[in-house]
Backbone as CSV, one residue per row, in Angstrom:
resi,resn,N_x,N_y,N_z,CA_x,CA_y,CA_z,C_x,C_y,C_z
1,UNK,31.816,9.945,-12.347,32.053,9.029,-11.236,31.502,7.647,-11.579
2,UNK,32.829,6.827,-11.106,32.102,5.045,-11.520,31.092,4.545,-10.548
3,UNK,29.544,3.997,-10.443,28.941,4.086,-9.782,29.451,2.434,-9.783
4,UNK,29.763,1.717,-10.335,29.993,0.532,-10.281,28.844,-0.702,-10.361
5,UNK,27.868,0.114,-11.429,26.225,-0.655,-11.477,26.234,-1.386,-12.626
6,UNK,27.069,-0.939,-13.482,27.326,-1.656,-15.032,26.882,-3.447,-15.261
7,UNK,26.365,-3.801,-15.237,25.888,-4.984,-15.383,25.217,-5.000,-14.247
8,UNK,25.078,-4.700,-13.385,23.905,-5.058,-12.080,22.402,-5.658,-12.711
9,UNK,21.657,-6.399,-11.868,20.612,-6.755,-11.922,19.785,-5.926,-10.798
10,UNK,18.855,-5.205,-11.016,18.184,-4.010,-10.248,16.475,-4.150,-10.787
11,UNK,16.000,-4.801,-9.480,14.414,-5.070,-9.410,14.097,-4.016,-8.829
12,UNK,13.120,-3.105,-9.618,12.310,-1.781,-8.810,10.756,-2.491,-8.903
13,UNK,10.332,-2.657,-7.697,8.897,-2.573,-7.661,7.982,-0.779,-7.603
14,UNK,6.850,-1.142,-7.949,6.473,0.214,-8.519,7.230,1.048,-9.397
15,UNK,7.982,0.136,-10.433,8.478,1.016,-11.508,8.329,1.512,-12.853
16,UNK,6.727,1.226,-12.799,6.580,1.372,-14.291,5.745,3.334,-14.139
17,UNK,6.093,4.152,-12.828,5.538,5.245,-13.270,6.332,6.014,-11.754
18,UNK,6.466,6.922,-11.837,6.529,8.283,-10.655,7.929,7.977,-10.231
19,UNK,8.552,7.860,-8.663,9.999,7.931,-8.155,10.088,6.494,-8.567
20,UNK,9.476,5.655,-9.093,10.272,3.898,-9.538,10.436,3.966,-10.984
21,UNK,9.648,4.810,-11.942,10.065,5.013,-12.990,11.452,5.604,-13.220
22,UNK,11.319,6.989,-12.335,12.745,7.598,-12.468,14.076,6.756,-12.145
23,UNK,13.916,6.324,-11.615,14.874,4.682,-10.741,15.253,4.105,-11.980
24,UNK,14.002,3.155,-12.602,14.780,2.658,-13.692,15.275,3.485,-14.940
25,UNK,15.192,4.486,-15.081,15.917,5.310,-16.088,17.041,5.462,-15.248
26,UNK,17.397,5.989,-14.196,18.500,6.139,-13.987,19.647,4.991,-13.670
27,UNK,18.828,4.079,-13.065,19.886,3.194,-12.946,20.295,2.326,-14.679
28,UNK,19.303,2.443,-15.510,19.451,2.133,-17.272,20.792,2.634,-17.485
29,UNK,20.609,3.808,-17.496,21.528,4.907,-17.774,22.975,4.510,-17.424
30,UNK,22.679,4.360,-16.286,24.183,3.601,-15.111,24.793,2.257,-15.995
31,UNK,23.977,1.588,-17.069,24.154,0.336,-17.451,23.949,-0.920,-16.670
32,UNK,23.006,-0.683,-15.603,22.666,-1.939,-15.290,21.619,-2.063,-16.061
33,UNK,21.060,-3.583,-15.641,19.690,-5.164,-16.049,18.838,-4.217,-15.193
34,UNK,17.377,-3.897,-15.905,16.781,-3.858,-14.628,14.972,-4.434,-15.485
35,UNK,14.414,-4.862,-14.250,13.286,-5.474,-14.287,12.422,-4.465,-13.385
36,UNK,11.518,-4.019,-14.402,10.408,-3.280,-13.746,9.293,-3.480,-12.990
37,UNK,8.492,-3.530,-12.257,7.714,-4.598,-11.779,6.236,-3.918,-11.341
38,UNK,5.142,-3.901,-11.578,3.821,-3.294,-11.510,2.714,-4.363,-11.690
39,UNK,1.827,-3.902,-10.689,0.634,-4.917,-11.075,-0.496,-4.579,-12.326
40,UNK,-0.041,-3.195,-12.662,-0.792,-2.874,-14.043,-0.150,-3.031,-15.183
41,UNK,-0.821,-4.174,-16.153,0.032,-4.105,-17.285,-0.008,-3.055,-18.525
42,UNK,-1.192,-1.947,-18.249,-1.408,-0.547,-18.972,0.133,-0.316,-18.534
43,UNK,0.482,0.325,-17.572,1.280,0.814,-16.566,2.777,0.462,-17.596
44,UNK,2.644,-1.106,-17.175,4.315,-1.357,-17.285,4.362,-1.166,-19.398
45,UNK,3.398,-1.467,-19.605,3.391,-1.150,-21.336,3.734,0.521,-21.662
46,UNK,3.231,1.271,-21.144,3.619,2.610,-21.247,5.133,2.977,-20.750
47,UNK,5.545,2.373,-19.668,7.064,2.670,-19.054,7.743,1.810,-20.393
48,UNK,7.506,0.698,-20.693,8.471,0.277,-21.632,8.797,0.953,-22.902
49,UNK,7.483,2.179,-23.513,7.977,2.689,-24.441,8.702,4.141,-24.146
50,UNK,8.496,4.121,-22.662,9.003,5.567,-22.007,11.021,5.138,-22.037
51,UNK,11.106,3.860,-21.729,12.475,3.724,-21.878,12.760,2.720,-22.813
52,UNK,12.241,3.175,-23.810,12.475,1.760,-25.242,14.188,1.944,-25.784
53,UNK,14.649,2.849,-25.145,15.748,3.484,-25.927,17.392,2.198,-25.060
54,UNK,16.305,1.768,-24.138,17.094,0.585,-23.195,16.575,-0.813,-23.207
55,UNK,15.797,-1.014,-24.160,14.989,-1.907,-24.309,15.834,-3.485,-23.975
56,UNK,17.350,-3.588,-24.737,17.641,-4.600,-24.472,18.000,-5.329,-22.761
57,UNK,18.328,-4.183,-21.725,17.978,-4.600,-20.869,17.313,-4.629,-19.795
58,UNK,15.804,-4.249,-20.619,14.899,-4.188,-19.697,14.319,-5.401,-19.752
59,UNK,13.417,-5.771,-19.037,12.197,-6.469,-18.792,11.007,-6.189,-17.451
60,UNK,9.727,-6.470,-18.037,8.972,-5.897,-17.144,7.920,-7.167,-16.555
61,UNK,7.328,-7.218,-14.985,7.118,-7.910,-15.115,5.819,-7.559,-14.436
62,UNK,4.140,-8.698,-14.803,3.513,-7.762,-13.519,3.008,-8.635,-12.483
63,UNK,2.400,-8.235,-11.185,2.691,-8.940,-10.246,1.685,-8.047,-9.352
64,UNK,0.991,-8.412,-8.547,0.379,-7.487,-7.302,0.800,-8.474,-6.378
65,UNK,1.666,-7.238,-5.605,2.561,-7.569,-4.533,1.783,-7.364,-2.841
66,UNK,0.814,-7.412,-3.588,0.022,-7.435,-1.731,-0.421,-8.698,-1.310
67,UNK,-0.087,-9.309,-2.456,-0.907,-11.215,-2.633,0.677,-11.837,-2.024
68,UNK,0.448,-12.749,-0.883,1.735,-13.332,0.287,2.677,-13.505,-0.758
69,UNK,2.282,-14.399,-1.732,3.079,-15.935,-2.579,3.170,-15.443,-3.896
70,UNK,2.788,-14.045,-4.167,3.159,-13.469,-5.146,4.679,-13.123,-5.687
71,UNK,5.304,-12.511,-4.556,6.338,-11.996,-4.870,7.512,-13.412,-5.166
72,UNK,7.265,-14.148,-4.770,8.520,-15.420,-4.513,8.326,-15.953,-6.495
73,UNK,7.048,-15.766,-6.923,6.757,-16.113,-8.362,7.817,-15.067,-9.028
74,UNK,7.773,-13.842,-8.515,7.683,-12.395,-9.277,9.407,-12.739,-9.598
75,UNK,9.981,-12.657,-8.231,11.414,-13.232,-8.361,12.505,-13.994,-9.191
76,UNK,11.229,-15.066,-9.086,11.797,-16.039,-9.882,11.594,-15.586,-11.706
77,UNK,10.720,-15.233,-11.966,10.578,-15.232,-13.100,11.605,-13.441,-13.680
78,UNK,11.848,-12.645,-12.862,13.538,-11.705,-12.903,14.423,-12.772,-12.885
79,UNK,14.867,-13.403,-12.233,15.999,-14.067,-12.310,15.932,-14.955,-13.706
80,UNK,14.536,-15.678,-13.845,15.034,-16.320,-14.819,15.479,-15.232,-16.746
81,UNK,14.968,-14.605,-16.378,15.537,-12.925,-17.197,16.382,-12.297,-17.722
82,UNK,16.579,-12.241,-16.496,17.777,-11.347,-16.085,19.218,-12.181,-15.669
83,UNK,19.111,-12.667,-14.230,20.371,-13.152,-13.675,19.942,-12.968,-11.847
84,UNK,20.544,-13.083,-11.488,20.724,-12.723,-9.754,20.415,-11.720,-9.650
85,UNK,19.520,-11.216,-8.711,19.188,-9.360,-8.318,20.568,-9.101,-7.157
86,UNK,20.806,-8.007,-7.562,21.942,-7.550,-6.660,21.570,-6.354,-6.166
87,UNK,20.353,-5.839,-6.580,20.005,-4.535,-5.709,18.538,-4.476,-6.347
88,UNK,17.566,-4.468,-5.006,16.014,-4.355,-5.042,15.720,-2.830,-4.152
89,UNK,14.999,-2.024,-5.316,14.435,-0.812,-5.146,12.635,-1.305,-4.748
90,UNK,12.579,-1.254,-3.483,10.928,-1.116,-3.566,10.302,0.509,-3.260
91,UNK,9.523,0.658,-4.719,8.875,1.814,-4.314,7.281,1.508,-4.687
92,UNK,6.847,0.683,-4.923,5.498,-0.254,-5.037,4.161,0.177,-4.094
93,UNK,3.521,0.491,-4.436,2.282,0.426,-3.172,2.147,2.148,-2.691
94,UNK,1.169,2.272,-2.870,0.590,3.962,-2.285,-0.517,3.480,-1.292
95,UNK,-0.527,4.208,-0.519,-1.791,4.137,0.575,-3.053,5.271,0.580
96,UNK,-3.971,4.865,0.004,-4.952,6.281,-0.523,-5.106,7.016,0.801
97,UNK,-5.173,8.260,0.567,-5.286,9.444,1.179,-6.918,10.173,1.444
98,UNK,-7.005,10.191,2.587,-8.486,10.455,3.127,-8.692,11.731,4.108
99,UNK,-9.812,12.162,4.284,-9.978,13.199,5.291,-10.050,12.570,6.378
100,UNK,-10.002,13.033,7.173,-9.822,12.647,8.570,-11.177,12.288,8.755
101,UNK,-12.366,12.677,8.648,-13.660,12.463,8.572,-14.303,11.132,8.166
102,UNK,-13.157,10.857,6.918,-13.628,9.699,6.163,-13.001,8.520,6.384
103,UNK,-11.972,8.374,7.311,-11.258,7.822,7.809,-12.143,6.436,8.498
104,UNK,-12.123,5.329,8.192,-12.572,3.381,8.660,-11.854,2.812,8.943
105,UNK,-11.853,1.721,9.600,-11.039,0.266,9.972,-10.585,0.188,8.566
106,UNK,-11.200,-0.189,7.243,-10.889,-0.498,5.943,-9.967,0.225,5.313
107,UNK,-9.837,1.711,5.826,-8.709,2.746,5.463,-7.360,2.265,5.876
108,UNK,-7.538,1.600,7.747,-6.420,1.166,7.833,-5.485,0.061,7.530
109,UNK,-6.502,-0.882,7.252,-6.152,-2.355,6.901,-5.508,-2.013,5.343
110,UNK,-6.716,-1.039,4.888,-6.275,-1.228,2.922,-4.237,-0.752,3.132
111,UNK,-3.896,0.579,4.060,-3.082,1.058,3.685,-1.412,-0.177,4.328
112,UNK,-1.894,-0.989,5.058,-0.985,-1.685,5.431,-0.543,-2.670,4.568
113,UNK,-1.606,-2.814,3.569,-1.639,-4.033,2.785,-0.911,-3.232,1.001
114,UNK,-1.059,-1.584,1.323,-0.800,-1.274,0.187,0.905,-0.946,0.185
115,UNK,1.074,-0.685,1.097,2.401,0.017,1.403,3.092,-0.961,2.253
116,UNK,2.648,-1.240,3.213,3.633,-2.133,4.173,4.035,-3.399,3.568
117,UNK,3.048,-4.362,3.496,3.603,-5.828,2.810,3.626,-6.080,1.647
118,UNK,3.504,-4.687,0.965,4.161,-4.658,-0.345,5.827,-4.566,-0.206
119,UNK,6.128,-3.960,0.683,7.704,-4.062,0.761,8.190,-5.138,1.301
120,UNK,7.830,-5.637,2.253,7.646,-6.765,2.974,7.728,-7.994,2.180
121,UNK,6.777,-8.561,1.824,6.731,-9.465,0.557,7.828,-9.579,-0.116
122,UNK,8.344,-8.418,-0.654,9.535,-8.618,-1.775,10.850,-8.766,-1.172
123,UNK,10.995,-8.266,-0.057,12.160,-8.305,0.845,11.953,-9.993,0.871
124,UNK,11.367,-10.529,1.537,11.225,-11.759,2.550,11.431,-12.773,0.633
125,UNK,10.495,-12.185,-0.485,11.365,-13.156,-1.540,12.697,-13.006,-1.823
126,UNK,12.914,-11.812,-1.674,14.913,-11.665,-2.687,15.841,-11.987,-1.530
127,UNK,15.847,-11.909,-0.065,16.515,-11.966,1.120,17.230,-13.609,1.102
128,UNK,17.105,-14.884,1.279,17.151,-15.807,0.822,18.449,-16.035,-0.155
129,UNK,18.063,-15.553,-1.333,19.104,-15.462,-2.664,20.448,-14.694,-2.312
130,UNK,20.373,-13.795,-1.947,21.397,-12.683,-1.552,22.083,-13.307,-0.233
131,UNK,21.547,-14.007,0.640,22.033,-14.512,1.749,23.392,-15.575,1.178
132,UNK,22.414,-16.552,0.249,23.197,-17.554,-0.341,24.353,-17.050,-1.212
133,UNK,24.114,-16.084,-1.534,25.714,-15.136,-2.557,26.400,-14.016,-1.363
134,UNK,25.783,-13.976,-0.568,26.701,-13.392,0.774,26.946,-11.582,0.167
135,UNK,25.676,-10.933,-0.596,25.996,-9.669,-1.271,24.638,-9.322,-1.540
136,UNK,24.246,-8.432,-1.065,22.896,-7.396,-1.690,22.598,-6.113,-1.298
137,UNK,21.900,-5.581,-1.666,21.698,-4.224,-1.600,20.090,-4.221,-1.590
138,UNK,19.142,-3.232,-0.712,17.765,-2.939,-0.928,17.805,-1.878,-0.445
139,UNK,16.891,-0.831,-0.739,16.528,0.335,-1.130,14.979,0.415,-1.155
140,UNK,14.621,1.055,0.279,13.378,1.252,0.322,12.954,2.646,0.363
141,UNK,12.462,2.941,-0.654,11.580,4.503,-0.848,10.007,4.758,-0.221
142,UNK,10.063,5.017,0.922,9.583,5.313,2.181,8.201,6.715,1.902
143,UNK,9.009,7.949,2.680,8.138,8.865,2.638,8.119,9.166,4.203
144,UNK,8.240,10.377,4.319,8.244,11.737,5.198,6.886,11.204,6.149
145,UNK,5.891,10.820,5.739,4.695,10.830,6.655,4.808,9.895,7.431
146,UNK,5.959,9.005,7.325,6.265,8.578,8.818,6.791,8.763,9.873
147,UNK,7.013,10.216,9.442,8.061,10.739,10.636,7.203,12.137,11.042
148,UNK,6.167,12.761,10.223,5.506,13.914,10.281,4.187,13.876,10.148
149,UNK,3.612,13.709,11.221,1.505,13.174,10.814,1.122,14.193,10.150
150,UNK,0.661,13.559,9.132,-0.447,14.992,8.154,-1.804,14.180,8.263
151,UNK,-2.852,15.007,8.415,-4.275,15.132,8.575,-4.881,13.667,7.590
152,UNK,-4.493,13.536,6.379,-4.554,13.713,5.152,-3.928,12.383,5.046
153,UNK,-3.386,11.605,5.607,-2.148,10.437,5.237,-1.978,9.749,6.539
154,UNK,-2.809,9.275,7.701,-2.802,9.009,8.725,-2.011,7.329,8.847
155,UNK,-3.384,6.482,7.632,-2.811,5.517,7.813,-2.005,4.599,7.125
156,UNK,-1.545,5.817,5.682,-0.154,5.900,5.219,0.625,6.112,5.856
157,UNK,0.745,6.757,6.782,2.385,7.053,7.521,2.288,6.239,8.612
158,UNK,1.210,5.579,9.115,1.704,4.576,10.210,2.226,3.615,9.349
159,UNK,1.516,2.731,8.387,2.422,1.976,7.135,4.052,2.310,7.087
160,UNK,4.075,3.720,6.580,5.692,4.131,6.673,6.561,4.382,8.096
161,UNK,5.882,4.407,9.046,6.498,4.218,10.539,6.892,3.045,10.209
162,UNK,6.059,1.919,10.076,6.758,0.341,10.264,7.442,0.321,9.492
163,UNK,7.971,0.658,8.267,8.847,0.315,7.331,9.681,0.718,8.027
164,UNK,10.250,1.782,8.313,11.325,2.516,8.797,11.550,1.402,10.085
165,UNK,10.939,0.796,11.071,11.397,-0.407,11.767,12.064,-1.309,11.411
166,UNK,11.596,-1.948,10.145,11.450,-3.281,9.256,13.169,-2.787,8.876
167,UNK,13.057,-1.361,7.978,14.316,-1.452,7.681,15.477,-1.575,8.594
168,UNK,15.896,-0.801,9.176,16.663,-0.363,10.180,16.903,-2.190,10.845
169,UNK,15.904,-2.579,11.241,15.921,-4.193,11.854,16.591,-4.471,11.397
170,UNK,16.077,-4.975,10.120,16.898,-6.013,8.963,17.875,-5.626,8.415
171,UNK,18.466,-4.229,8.682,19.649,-3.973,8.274,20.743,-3.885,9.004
172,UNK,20.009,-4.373,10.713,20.972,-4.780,11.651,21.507,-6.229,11.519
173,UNK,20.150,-7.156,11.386,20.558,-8.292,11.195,20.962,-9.179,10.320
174,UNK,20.632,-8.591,8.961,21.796,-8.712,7.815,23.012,-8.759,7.521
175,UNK,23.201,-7.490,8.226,24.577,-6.403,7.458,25.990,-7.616,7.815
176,UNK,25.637,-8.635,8.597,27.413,-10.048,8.669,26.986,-10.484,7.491
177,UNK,25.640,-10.551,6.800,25.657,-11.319,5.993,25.935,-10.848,4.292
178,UNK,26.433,-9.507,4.701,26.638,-8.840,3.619,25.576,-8.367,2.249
179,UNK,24.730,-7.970,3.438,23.635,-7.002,2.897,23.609,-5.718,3.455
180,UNK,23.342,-4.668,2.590,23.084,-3.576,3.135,21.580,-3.546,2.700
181,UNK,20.668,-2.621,3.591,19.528,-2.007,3.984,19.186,-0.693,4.478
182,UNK,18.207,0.143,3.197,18.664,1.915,3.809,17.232,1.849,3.254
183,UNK,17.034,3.197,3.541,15.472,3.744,3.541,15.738,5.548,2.834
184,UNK,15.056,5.730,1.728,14.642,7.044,1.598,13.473,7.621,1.794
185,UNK,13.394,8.412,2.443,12.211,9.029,2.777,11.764,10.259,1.914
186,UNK,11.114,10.451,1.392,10.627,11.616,0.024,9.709,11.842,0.615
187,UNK,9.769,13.815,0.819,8.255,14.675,0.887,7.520,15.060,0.272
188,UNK,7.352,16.242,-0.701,6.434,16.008,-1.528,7.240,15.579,-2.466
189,UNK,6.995,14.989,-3.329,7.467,14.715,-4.817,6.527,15.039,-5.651
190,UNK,7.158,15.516,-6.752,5.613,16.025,-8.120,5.694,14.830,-8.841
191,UNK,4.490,14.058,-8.232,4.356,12.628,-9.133,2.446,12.564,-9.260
192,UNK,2.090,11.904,-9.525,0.297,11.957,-9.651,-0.320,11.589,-8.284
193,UNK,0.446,11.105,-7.136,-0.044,11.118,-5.913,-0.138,12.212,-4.855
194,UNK,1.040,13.113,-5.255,1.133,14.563,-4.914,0.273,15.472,-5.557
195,UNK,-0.164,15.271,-6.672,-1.484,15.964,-7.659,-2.647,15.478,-6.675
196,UNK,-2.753,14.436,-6.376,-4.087,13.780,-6.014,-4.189,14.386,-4.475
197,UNK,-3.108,14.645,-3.742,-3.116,14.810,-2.727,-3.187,16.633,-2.660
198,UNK,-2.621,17.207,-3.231,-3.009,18.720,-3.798,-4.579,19.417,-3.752
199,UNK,-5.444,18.053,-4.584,-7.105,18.127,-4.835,-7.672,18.181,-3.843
200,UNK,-7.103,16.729,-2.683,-7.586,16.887,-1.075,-7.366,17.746,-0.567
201,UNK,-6.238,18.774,-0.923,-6.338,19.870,0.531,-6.941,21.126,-0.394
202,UNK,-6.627,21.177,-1.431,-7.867,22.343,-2.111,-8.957,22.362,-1.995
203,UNK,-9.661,21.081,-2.072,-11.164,20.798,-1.664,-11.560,21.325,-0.029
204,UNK,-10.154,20.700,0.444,-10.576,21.163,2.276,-10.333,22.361,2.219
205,UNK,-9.385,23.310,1.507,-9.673,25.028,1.713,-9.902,25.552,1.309
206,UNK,-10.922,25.228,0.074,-11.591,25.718,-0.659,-11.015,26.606,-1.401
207,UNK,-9.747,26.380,-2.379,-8.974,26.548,-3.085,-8.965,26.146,-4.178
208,UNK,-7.375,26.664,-5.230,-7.278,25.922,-6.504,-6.277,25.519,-5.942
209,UNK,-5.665,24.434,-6.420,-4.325,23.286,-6.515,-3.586,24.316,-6.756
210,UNK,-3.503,25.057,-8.044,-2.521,25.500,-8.019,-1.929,26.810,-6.876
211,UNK,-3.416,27.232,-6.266,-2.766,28.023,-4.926,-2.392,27.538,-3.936
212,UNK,-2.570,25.964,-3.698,-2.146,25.169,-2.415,-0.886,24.751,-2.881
213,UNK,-0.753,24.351,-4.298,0.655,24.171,-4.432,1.624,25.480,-4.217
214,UNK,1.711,26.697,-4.776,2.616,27.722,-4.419,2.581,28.118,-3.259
215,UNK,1.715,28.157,-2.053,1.366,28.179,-0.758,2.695,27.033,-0.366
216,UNK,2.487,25.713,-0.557,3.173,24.658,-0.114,4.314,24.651,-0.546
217,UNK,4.583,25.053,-1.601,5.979,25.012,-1.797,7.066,26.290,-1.605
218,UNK,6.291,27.697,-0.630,6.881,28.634,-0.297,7.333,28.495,0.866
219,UNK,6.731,27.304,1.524,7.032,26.882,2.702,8.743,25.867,3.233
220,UNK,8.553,25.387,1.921,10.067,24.595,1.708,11.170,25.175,1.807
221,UNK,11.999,25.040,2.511,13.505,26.099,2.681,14.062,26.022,1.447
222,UNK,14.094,24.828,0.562,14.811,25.126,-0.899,13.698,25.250,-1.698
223,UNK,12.500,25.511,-1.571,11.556,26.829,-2.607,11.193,25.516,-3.458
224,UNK,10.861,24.685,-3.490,10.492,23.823,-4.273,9.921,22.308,-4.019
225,UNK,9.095,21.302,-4.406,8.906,20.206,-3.926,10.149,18.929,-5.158
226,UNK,10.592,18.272,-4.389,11.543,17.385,-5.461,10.832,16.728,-6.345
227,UNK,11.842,16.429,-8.010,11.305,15.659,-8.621,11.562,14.190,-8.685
228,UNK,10.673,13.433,-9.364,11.270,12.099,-9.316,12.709,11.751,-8.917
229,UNK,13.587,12.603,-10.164,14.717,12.355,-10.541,15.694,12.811,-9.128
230,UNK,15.330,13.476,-8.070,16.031,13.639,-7.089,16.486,12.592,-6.421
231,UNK,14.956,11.518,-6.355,14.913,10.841,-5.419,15.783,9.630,-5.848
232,UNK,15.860,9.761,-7.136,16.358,8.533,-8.021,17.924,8.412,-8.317
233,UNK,18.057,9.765,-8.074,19.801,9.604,-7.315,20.401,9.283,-6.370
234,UNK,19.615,9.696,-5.613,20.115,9.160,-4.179,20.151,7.363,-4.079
235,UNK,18.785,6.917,-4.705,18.898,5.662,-4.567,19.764,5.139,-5.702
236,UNK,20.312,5.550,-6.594,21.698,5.350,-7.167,22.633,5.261,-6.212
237,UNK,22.952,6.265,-5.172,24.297,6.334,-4.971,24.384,5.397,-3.756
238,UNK,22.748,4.936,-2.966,22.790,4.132,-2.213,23.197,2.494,-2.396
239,UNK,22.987,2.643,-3.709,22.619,1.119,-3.898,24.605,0.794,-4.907
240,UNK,24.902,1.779,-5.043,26.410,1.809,-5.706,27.729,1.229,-4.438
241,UNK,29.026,1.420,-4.996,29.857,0.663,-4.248,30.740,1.860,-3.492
242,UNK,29.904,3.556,-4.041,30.440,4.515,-2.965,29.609,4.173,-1.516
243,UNK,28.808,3.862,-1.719,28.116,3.172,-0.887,27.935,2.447,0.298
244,UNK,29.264,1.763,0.339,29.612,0.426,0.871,29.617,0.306,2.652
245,UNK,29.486,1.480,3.127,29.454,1.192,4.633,28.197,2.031,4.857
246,UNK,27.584,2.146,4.110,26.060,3.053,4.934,25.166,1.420,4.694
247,UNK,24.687,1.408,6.034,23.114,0.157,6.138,22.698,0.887,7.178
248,UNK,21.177,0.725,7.489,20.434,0.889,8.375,20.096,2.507,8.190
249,UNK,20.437,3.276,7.432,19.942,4.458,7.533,18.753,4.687,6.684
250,UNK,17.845,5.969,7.298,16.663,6.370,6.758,16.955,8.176,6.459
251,UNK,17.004,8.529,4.867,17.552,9.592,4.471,16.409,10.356,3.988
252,UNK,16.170,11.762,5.185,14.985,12.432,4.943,15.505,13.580,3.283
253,UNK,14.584,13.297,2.937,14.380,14.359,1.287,13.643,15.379,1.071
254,UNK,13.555,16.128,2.137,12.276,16.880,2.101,12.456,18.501,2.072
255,UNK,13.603,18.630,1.297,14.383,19.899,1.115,14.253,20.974,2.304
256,UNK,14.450,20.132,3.436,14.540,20.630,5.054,13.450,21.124,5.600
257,UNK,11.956,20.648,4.561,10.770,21.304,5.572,10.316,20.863,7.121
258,UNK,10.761,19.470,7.446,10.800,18.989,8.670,11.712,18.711,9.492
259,UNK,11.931,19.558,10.203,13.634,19.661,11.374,13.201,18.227,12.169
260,UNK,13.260,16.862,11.693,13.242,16.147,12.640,14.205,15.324,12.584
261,UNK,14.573,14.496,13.546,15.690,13.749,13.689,14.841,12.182,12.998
């Protein structure tokens, strides 16, 4: 199937590791430009030899996207790169995960700043450009804990509540201007934040990981937690020209463990 990405210009924030890594391999693959984007330059040096095999059209760039006036730099210096972004993947920013016990004002502030206006930021730089070419595509990789409170992720998923606003908004008030705006939402994924988050609830039940993981994942109606690469299709097929009349939606991934609307 023609995804119709073949030359695209495709900015993934948080892509030099976990569901933004898988992103830019897949959309590589597809034959688009894509610019990787991380505030660790360990990070984006390791993804570049993870996809050296695409080297000519990659570029990576780094950037901490929680800083306002960051991202409008970050932009500019993809475009000057690359070309025009025609489809921005933000999957950038984790919100650390705490016991409920350990839970501060500083827990909540850190996670808004890690997750929320990290997406935020990059939207409000590439939005502008895309307006002026009357064509874009964004793709925000979200997460389940805004729709399902876990103990464990409180003021991560209020972070991902507002996104899911932000999107849906702006993909009302876009979409004349010929942008689309969608949201994936991913439950567990086996990436190193799902490891990390594994340790927290083993520690709380005084377990091994690996019995909280087969515990947790017997619980899943399709018997398994997704991998990167699940999530990294979907935002393929979102951000493609089968595509073309879905905006404003938020697409739960959570191999049906949460019946919610």
């Amino acid at each position: 199937m023609d995804l119709g990405l073949k030359g695209k210009v495709v900015l993934i924030t948080g892509g030099s590791k976990g569901i933004g890594l898988a992103c830019a391999r897949a959309f590589l693959a597809e034959g688009a430009r894509v610019a990787i984007v991380s505030r660790s330059p360990a990070n984006l040096e390791a993804a570049r030899r993870d996809l050296s095999v695409w080297a000519e059209n990659l570029i990576a760039v780094s950037c901490d996207l929680t800083a306002k006036n960051a991202a409008a730099s970050m932009v500019s210096e993809v475009e000057k790169g690359l070309g025009p972004v025609d489809v921005l993947v933000n999957s950038a920013g984790a919100a650390k995960r705490y016991l409920p016990e350990e839970l501060n004002e500083e827990a909540w502030h850190a996670a808004m700043e890690a997750k929320y206006f990290t997406y935020i930021h990059a939207m409000e730089a590439i939005l502008p450009a895309m307006v002026k070419r009357g064509q874009g595509v964004i793709v925000n990789i979200i997460g389940m804990g805004g729709k399902v409170a876990t103990p464990i992720h409180l003021p991560g998923g209020a972070a991902n509540s507002a996104l899911m606003l932000a999107t849906v908004g702006l993909a009302n008030a876009y979409g004349a201007k010929g942008i689309r705006i969608n949201a994936i939402n991913p439950g567990s994924t086996m990436t190193d934040r799902v490891r990390e988050a594994l340790k927290l609830e083993a520690k709380k039940r005084n377990q091994s990981e690996e019995e909280v993981l087969a515990q947790s994942q017997a619980k899943v109606p399709l018997k398994r937690y997704a991998a990167p690469e699940d999530i990294a299709n979907l935002a393929l097929f979102l951000a493609s020209n089968k595509a073309n009349y879905i905006t404003g939606a938020i697409v739960p991934m959570d191999g049906g463990l949460n019946p919610v609307l």
